[in-house]
PAZAPA-4460 file (N, C-alpha, C; in steps of 0.05 Angstrom, whole numbers, plus 32768, in hexadecimal, padded with zeros to 4 digits):
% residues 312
    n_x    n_y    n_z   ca_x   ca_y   ca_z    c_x    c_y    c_z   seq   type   mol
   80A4   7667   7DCD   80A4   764E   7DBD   80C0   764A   7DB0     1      X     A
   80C9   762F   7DB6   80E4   762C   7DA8   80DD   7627   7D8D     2      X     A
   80EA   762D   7D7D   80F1   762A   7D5C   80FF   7615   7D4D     3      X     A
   8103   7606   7D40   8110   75FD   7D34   8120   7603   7D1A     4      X     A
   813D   7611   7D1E   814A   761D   7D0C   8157   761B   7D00     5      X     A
   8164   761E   7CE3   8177   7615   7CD5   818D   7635   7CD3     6      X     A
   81A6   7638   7CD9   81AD   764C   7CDD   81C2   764B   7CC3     7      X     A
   81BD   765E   7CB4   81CD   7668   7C9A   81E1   7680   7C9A     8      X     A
   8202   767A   7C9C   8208   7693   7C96   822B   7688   7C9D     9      X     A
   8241   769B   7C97   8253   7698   7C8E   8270   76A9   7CA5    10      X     A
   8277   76C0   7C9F   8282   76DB   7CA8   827F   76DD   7CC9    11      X     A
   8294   76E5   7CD4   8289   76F3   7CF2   826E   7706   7CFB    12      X     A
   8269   7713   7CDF   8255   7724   7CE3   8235   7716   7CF5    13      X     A
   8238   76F6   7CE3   8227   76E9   7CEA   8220   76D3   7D0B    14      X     A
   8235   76DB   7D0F   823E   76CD   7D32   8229   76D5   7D45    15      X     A
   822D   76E9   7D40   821C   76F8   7D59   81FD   76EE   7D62    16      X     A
   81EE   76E8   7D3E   81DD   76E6   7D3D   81D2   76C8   7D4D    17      X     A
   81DF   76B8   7D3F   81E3   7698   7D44   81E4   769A   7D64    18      X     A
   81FF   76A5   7D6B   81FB   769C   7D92   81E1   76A9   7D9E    19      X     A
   81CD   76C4   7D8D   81C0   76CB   7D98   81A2   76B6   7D9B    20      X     A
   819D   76A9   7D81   8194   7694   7D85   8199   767E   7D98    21      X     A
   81AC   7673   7D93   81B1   7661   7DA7   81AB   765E   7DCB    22      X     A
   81BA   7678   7DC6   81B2   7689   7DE9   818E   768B   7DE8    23      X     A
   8180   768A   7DE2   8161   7699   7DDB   8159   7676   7DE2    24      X     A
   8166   765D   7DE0   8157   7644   7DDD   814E   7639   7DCE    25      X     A
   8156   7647   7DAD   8140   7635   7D9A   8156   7624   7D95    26      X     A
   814C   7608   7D88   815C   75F7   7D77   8166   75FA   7D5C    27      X     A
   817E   75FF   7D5F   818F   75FC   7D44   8195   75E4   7D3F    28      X     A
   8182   75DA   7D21   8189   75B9   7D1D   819E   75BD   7D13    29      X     A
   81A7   75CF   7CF5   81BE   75D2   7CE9   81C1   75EC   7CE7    30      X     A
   81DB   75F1   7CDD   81EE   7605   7CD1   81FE   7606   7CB8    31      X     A
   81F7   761A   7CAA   81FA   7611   7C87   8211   7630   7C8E    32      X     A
   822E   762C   7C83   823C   763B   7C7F   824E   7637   7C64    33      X     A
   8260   764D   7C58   826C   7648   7C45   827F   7633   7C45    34      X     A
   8292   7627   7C3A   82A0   7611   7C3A   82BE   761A   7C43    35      X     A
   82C7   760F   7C50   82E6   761A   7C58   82F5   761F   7C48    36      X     A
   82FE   7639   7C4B   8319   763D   7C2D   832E   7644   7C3A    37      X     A
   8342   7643   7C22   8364   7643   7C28   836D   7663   7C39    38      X     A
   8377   7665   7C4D   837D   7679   7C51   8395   7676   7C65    39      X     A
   83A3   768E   7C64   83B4   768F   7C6E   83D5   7689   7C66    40      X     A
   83F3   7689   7C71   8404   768B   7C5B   8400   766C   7C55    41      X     A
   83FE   765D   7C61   83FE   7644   7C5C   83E2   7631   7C47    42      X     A
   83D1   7641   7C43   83B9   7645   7C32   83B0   7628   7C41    43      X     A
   83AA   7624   7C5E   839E   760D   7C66   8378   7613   7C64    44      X     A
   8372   7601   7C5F   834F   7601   7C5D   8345   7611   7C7F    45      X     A
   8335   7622   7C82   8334   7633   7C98   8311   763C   7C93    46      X     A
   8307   762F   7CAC   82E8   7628   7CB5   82E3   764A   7CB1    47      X     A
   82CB   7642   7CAB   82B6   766A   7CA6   82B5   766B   7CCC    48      X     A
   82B4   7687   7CD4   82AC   768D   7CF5   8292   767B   7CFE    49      X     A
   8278   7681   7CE4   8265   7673   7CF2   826D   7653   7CF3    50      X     A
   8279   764C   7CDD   8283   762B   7CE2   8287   7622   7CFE    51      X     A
   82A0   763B   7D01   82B6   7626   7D1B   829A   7630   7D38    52      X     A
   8282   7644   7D38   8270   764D   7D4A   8268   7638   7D52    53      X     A
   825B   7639   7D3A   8249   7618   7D36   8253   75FF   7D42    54      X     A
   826D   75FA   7D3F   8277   75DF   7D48   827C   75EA   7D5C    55      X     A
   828A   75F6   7D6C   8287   75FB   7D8C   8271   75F9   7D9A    56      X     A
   825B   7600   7D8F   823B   75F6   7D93   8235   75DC   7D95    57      X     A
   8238   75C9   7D83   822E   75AF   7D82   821B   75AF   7D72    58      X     A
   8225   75C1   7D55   820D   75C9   7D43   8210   75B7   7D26    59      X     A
   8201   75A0   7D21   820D   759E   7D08   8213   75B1   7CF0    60      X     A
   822C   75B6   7CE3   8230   75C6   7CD2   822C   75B1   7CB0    61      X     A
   8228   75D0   7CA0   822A   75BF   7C7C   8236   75CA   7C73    62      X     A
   8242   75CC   7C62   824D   75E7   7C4D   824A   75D3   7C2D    63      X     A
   8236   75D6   7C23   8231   75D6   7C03   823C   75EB   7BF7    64      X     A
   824D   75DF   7BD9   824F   75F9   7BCC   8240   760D   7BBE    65      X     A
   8225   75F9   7BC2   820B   7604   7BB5   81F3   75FC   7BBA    66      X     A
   81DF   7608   7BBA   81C5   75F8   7BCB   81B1   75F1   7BAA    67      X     A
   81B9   75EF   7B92   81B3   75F0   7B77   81A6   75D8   7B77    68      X     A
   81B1   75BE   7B81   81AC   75A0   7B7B   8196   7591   7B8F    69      X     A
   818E   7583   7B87   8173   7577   7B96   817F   7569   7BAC    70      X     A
   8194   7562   7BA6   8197   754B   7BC2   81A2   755F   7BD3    71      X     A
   81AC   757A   7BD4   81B2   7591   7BF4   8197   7599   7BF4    72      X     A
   8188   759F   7BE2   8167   75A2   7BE9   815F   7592   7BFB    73      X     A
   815E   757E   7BF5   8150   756A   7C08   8162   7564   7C18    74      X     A
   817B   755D   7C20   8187   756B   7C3E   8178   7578   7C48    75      X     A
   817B   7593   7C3C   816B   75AC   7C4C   8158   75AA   7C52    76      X     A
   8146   75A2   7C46   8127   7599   7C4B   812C   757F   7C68    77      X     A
   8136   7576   7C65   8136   7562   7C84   813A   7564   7C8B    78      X     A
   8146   757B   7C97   814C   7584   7CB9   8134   7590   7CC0    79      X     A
   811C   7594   7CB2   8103   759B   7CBF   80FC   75B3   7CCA    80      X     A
   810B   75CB   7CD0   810C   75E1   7CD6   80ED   75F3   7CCC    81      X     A
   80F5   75FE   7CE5   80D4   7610   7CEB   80DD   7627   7CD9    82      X     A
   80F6   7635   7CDB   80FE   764F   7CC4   811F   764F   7CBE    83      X     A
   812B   7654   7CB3   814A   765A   7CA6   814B   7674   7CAC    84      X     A
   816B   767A   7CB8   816F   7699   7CC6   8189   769B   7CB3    85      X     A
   818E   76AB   7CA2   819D   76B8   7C95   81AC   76C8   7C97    86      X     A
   81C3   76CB   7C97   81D5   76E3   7CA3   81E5   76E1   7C8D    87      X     A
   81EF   76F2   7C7B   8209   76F3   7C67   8219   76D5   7C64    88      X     A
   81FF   76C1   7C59   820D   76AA   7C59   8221   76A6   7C42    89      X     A
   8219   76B5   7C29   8220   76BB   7C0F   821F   76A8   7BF8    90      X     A
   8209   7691   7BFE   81FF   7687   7BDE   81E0   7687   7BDF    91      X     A
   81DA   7694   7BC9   81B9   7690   7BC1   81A7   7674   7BCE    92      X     A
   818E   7681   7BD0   8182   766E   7BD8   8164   7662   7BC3    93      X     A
   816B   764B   7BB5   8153   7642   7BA8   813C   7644   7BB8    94      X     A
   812B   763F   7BA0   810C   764C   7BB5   8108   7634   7BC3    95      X     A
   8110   7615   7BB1   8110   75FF   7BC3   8117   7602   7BE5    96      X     A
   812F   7619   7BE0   8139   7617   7BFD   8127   7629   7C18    97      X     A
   8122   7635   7C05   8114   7656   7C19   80F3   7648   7C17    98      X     A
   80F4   7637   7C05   80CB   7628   7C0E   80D0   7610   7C22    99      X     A
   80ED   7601   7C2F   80EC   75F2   7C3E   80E7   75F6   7C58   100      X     A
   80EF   760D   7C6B   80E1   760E   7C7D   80C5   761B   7C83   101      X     A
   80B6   760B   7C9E   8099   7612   7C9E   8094   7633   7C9E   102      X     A
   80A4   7643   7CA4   80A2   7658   7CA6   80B5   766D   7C99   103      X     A
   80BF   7661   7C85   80D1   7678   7C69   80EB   7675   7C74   104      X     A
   80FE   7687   7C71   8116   768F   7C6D   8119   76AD   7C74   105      X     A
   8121   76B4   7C8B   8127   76D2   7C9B   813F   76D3   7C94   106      X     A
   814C   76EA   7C89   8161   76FE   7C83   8168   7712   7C9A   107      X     A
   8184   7719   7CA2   818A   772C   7CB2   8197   773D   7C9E   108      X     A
   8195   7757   7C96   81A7   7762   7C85   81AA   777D   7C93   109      X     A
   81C8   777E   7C8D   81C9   7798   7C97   81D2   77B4   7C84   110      X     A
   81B4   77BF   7C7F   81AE   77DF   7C71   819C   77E2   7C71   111      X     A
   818E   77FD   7C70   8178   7801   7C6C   8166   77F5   7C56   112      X     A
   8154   77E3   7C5A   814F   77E5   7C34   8135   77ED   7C2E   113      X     A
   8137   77F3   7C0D   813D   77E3   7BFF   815D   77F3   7BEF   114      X     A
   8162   7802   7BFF   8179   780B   7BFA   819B   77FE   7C08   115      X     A
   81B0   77F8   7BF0   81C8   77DD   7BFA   81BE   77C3   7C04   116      X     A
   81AF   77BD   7BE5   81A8   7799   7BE7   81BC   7790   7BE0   117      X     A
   81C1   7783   7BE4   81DF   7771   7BDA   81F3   776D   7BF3   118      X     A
   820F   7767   7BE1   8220   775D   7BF0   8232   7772   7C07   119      X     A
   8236   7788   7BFC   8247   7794   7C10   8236   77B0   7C1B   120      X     A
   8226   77AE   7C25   8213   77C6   7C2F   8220   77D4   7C3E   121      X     A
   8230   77CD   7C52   8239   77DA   7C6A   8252   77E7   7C5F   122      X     A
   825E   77E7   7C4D   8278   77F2   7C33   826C   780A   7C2D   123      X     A
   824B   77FF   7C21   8243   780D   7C09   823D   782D   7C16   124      X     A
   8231   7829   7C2F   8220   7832   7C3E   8235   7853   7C4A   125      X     A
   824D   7841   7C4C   825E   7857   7C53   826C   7865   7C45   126      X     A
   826F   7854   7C2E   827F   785D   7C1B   8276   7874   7C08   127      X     A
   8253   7873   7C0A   823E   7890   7BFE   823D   78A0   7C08   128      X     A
   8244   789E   7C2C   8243   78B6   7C3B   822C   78B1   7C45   129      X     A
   821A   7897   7C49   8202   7899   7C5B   8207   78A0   7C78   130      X     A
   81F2   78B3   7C89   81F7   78B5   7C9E   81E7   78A2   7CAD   131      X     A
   81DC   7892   7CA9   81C2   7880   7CB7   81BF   7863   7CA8   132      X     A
   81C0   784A   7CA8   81C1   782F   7CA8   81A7   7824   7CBA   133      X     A
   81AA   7806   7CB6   8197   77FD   7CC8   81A8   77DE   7CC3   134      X     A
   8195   77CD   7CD4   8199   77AA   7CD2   8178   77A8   7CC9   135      X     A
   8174   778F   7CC0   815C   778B   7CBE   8156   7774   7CB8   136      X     A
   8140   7762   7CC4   8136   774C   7CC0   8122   774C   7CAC   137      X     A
   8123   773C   7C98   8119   773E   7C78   810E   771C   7C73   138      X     A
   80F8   7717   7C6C   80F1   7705   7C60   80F7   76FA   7C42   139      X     A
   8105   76E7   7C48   8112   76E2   7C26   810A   76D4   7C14   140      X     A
   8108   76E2   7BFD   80F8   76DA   7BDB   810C   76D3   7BD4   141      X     A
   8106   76CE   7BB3   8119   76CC   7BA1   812A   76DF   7B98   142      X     A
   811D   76F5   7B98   812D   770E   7B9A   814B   7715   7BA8   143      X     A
   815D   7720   7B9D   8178   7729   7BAF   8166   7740   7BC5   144      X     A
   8163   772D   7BDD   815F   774E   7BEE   814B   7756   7BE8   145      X     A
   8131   7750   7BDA   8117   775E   7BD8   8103   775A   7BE9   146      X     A
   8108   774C   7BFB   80EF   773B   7C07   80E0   7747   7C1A   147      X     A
   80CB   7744   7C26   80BC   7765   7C40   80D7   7761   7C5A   148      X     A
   80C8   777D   7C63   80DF   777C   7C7D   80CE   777A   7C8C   149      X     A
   80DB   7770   7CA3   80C9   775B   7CBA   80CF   7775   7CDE   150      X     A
   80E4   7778   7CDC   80F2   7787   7CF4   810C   7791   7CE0   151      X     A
   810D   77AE   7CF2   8125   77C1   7CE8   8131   77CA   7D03   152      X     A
   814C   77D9   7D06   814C   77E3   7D20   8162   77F7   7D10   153      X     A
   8161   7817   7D06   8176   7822   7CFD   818A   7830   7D11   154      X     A
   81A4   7836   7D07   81BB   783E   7D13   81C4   7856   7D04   155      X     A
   81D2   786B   7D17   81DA   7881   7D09   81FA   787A   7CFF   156      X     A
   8201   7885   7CE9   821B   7882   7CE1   822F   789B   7CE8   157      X     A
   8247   7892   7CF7   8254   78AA   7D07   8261   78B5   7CF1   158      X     A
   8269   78CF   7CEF   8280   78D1   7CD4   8298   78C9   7CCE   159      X     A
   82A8   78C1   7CE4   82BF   78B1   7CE0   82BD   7897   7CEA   160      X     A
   829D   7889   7CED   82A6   786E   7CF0   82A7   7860   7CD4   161      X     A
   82AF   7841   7CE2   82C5   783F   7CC8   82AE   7821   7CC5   162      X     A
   82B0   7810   7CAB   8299   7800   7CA3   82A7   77F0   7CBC   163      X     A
   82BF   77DD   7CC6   82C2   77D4   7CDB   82B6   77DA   7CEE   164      X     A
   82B1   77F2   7CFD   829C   77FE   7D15   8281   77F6   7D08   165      X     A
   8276   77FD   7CF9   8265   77F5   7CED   8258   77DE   7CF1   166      X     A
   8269   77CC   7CE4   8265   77AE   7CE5   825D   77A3   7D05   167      X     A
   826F   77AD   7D0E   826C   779C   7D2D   8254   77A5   7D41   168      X     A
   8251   77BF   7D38   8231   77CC   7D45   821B   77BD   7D34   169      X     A
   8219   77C0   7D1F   8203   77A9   7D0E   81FB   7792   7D1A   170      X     A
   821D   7785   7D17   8215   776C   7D1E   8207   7768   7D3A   171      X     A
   821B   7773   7D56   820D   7772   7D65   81ED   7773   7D67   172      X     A
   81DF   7786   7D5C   81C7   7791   7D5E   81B4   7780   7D4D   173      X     A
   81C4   7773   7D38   81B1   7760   7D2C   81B3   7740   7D31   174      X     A
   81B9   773A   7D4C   81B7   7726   7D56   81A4   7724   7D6A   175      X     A
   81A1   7742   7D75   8187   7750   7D8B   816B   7742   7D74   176      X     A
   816F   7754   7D5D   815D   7759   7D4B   814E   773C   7D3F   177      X     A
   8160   772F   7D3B   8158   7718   7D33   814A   7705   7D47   178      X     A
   8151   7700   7D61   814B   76F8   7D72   8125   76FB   7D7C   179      X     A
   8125   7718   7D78   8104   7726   7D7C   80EE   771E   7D65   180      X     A
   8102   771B   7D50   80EE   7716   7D32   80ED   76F9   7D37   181      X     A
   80FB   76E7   7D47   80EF   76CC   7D48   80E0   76C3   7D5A   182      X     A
   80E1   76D4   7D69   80CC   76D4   7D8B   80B6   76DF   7D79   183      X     A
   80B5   76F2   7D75   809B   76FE   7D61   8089   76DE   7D4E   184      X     A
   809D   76D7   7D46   8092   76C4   7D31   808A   76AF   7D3A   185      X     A
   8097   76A6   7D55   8090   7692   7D62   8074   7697   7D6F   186      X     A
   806B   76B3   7D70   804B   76B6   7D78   803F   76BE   7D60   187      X     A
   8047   76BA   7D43   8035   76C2   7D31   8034   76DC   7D34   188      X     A
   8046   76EF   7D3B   803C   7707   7D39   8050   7719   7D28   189      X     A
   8063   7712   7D1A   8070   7716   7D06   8072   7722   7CED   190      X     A
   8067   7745   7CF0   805E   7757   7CDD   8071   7757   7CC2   191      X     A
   806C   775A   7CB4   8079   7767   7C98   8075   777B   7C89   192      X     A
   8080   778E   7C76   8084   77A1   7C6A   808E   7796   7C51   193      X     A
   8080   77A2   7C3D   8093   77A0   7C21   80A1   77B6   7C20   194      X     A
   80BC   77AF   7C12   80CC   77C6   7C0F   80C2   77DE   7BF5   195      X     A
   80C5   77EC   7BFE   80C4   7809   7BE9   80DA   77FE   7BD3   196      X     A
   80B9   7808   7BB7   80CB   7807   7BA2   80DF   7814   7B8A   197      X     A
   80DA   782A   7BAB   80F1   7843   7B9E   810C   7847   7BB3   198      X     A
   8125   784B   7BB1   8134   7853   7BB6   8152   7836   7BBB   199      X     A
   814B   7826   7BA1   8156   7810   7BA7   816D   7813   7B98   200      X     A
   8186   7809   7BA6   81A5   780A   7BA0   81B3   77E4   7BA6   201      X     A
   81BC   77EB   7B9A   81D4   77D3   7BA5   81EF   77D6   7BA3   202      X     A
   81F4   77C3   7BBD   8208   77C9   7BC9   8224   77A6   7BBD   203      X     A
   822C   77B3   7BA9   8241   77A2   7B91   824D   7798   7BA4   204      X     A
   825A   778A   7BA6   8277   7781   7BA8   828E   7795   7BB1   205      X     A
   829C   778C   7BC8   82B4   77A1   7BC0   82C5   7791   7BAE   206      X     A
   82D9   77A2   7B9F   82EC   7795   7B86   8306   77A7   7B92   207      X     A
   831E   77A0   7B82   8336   77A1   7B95   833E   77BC   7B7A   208      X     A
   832D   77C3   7B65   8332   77D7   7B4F   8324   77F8   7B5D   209      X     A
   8314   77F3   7B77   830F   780D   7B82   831C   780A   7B9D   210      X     A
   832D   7804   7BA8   833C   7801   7BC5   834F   781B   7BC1   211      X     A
   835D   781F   7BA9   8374   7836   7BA7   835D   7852   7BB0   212      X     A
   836D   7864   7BBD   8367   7884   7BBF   836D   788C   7BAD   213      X     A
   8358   78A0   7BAA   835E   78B0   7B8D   834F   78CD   7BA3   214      X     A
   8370   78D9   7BA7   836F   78F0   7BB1   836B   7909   7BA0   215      X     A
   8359   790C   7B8D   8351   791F   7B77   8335   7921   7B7C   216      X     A
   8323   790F   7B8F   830C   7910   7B98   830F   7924   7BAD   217      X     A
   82F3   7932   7BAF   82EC   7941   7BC5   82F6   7926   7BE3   218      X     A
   8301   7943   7BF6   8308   7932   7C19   82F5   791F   7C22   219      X     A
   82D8   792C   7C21   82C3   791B   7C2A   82BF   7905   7C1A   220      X     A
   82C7   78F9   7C02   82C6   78EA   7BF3   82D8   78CB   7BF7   221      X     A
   82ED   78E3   7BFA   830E   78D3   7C06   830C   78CC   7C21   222      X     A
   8300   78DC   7C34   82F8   78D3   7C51   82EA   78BA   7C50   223      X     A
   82D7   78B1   7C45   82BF   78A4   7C3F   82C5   7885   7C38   224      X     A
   82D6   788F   7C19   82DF   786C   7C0E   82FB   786B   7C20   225      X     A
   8302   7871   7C30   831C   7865   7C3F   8308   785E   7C57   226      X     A
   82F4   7865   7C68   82E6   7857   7C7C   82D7   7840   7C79   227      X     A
   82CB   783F   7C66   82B3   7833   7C4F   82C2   7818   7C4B   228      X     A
   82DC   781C   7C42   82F0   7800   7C40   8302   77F8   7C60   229      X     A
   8303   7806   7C6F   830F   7801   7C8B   8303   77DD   7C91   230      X     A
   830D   77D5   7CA5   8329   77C8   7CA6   832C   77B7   7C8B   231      X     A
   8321   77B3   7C7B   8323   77A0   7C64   8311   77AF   7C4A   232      X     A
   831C   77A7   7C36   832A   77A2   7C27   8349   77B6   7C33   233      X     A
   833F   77D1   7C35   8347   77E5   7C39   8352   77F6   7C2A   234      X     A
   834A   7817   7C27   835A   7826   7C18   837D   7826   7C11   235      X     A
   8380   7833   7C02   839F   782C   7BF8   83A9   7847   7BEB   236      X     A
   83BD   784E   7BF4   83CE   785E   7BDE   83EA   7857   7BE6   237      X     A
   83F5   786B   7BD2   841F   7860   7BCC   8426   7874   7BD1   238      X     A
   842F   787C   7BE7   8445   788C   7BE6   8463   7887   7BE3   239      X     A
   8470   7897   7BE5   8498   788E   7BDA   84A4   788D   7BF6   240      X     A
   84A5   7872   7BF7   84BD   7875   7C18   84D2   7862   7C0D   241      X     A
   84E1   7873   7C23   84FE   7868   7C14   850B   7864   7BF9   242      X     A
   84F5   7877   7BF0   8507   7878   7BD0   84F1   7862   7BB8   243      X     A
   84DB   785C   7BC6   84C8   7843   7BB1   84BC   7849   7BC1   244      X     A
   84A1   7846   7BAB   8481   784A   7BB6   847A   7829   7BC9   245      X     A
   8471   7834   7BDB   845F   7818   7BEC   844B   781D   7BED   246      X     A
   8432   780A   7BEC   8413   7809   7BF4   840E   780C   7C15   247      X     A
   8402   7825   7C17   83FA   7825   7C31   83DD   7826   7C37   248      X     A
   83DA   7819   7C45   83B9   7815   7C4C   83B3   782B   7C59   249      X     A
   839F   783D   7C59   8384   7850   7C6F   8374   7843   7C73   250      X     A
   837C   7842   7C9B   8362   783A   7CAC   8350   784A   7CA9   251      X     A
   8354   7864   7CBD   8347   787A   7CC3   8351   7888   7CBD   252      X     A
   8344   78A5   7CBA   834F   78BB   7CB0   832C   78CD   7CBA   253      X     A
   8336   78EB   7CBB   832B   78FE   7CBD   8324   7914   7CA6   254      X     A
   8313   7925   7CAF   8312   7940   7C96   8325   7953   7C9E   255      X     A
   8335   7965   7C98   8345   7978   7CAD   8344   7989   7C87   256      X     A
   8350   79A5   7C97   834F   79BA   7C8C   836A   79BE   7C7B   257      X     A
   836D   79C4   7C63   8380   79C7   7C52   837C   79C2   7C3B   258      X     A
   8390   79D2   7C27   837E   79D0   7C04   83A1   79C9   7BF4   259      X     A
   83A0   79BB   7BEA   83BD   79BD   7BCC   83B3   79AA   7BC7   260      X     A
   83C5   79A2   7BAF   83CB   7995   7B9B   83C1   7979   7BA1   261      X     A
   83AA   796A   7B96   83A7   794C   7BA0   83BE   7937   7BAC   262      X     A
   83BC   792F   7BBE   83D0   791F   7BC5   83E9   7928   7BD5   263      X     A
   83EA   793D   7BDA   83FC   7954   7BE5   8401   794E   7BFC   264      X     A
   841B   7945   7C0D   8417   794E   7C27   841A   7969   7C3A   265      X     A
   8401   796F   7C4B   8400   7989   7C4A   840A   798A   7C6B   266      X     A
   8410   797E   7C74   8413   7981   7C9A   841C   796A   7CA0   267      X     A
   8434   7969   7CB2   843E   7952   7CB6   8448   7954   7CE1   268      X     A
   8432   7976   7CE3   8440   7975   7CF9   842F   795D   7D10   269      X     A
   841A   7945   7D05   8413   7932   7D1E   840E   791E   7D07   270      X     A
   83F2   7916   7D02   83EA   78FE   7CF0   83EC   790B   7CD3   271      X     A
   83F2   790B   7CC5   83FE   7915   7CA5   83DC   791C   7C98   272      X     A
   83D9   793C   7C94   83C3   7947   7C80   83CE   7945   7C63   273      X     A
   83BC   7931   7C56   83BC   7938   7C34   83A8   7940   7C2B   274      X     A
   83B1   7950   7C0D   839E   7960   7C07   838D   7954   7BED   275      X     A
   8372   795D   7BE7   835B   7942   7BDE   8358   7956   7BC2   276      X     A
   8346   7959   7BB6   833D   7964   7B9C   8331   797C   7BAD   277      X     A
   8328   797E   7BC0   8321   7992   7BD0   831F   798B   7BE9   278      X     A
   8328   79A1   7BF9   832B   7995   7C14   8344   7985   7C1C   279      X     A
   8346   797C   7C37   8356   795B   7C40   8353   7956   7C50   280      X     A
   8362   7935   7C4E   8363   7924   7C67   8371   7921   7C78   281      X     A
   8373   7918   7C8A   8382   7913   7CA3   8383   78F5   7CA6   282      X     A
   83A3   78F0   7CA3   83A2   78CC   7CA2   83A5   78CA   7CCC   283      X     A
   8389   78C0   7CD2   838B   78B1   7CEB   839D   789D   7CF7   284      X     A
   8395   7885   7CDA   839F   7868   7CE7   83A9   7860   7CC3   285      X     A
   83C2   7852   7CC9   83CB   7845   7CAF   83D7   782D   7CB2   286      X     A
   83DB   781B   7CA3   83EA   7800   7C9E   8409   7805   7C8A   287      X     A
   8416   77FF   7C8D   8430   77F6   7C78   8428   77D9   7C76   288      X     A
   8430   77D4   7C57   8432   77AE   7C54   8444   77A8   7C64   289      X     A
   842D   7790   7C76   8446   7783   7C82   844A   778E   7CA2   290      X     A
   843C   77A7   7CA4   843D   77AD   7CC0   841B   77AA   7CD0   291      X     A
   8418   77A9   7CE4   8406   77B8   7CF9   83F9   77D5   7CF0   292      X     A
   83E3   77D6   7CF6   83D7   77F2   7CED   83E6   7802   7D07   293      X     A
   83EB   781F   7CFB   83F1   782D   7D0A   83EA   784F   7D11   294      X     A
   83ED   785B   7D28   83E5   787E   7D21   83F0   7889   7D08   295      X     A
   83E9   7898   7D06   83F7   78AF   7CE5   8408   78BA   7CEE   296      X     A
   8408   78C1   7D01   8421   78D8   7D13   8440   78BF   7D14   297      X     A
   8436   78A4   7D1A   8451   788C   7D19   8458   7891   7D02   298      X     A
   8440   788B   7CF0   8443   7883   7CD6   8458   78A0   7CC8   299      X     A
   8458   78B5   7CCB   8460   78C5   7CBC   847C   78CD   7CCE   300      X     A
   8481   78CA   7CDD   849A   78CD   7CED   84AE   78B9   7CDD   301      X     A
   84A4   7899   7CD8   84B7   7883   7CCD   84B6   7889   7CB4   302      X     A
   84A3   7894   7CA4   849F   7899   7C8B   84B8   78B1   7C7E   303      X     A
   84BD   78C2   7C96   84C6   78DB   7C92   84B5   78EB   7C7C   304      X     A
   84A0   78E5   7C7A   848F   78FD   7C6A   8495   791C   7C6C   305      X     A
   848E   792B   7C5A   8494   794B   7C58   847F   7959   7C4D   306      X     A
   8479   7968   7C53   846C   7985   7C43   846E   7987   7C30   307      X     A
   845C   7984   7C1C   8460   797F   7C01   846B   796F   7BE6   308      X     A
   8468   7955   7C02   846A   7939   7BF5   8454   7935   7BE9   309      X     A
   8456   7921   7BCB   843F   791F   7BC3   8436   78FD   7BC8   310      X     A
   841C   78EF   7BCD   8418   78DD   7BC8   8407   78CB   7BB5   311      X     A
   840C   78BA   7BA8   83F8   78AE   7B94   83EE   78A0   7BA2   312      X     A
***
C-alpha cells in the first residue's frame, strides 16, 4: 500500500532515508527541512542536503523557523499525510504537529535507546567507549526521544571507528529500516515497545569548550574523544612548529604502547606516539589549519617533531 508522506529532516545523515522512500513508491507530498544558512567564505545562503534531495525530486520543500504558530500548523495539517518520517530534522514538534497525520509521527534515531536521546548520539556513543549502537524507528510524543520503539536493527562499534564511519553505516541501515516500519504499517502490523525506564542518558550537544585534548586522561579516553569528534567538530591540540603553537586537528589515532609525561612525544620513528595520563596514542590521521587531512608519519616529517617534544 502506498502511503502518503510528509518527510522531515535536515543533515546528509537524513538522505538516505528519503531516496529510500521514494525508491519504495510512496508519495512524498512535502518536505519540511531547516532553512538555508550562510556558509562558506562568502557566507552565501546554502540549501540543507535534504533541501537540495528534495528539489531534485520534484518534492515540494518548507523550511519554517518554527512549527509554534497556527498558520505552519495548518500548512502542515493540509498536505493530508497518512504519517511524518523524521530524521534529525532539528526543531521540536508541537503535539498539533505529531496529531496531524492519520497515523503519528515515526522517528529514525540513531542509538540504542532509551540510552543517547538527544542531539548528538553517534558523538556520545563513541565518545563513552560504547562498543554496540543501534538506529531505530521510534514513535514520537512529546517527549525528547521517549516515545515506544517500533523497529531496531543494532550495530557493533569497531574500536577505532571514528563517529564519521559511524554515521554513514547508520544512515545507510536506517533507510533499510525505515522503509520495513512503513510497509509494516501500511498492513497494520506495526508493533511497539515502550522504552525502559532505566538506563536513560542524553546525548548534549557537542560545544567547541570539549574539542581540545587533554592528554592527562587515560589513552583509551584520549583514543575515544578524538574518534567520537572525527571528521567534525574534531579533536584539537597545539603543538610548537616553527617556533608558535598551531591547532592541529586528530582524525584517527590508535592505542600503542608507551608511558611519560602527558603530552610527550614518545616515537617519531612512523606516525608520532604521545604519551596520555596512562598509556598512548598513535596519531593516524591529522589536519594542519588550512591543510588537507593527512598520515602522522607526513605530518611529523614536516612538523620535524622529536622525542621528547611536549604537546599541549
Amino acid at each position: 500500500m502506498t502511503l502518503r508522506i510528509v518527510f522531515m529532516g535536515t543533515p546528509d545523515f537524513s538522505v538516505p532515508t528519503l531516496m529510500e522512500i521514494v525508491g519504495q513508491g510512496h508519495d512524498v507530498v512535502a518536505c519540511y527541512s531547516q532553512p538555508p544558512r550562510p556558509a562558506g567564505r562568502g557566507m552565501e545562503l546554502k540549501k540543507s542536503p535534504v533541501h537540495e534531495a528534495a528539489e531534485a525530486l520534484g518534492i515540494p520543500v518548507f523550511t519554517p523557523k518554527s512549527l509554534k504558530g497556527t498558520e505552519e500548523q495548518d500548512v502542515f495539517a493540509s498536505h493530508d499525510a497518512d504519517v511524518a518520517v523524521v530524521v534529525a530534522y532539528g526543531l521540536l514538534l508541537p503535539q498539533a504537529v505529531l496529531d496531524a497525520p492519520r497515523e503519528g509521527c515515526l522517528n529514525l534515531h540513531a542509538s540504542m535507546l532509551p540510552r543517547w536521546r538527544g542531539a548528538a548520539p553517534i558523538n556520545r556513543a563513541i565518545m563513552a567507549g560504547d562498543t554496540e549502537t543501534a538506529v531505530q524507528v521510534m514513535r514520537m510524543e512529546a517527549g525528547l526521544d521517549t516515545g515506544p520503539v517500533c523497529m531496531s536493527e543494532t550495530l557493533a562499534i569497531g574500536p577505532d571507528m571514528t563517529a564519521g564511519d559511524l554515521h554513514d553505516r547508520l544512515s545507510a541501515l536506517g533507510g533499510d529500516l525505515m522503509v520495513r516500519a512503513l510497509a509494516a504499517l501500511s498492513r497494520n502490523a506495526l508493533g511497539q515497545t515502550p522504552q525502559a525506564e532505566t538506563g536513560v542518558t542524553y546525548a548534549s550537544k557537542l560545544t567547541k569548550d570539549e574539542t581540545r585534548i587533554d592528554w592527562t586522561r587515560p589513552a583509551a579516553e584520549v583514543h575515544n574523544h578524538i574518534r567520537g569528534l572525527s571528521p567534525f567538530p574534531g579533536a584539537w591540540c597545539e603543538p610548537v612548529l616553527a617556533g608558535k603553537g598551531e591547532r592541529v586537528k586528530v582524525l584517527r589515532s590508535k592505542l600503542a604502547d608507551g608511558a611519560g609525561a602527558p603530552g610527550t612525544v614518545l616515537d617519531v620513528s612512523g606516525d608520532p606516539v604521545i604519551a596520555c595520563g596512562s598509556g598512548a596514542i598513535r596519531l593516524v590521521t591529522v589536519q594542519r589549519a588550512g591543510k588537507k587531512p593527512m598520515p602522522g608519519e607526513e605530518f611529523q616529517r614536516g612538523a620535524k617533531l622529536a622525542e621528547g617534544d611536549v604537546i599541549a
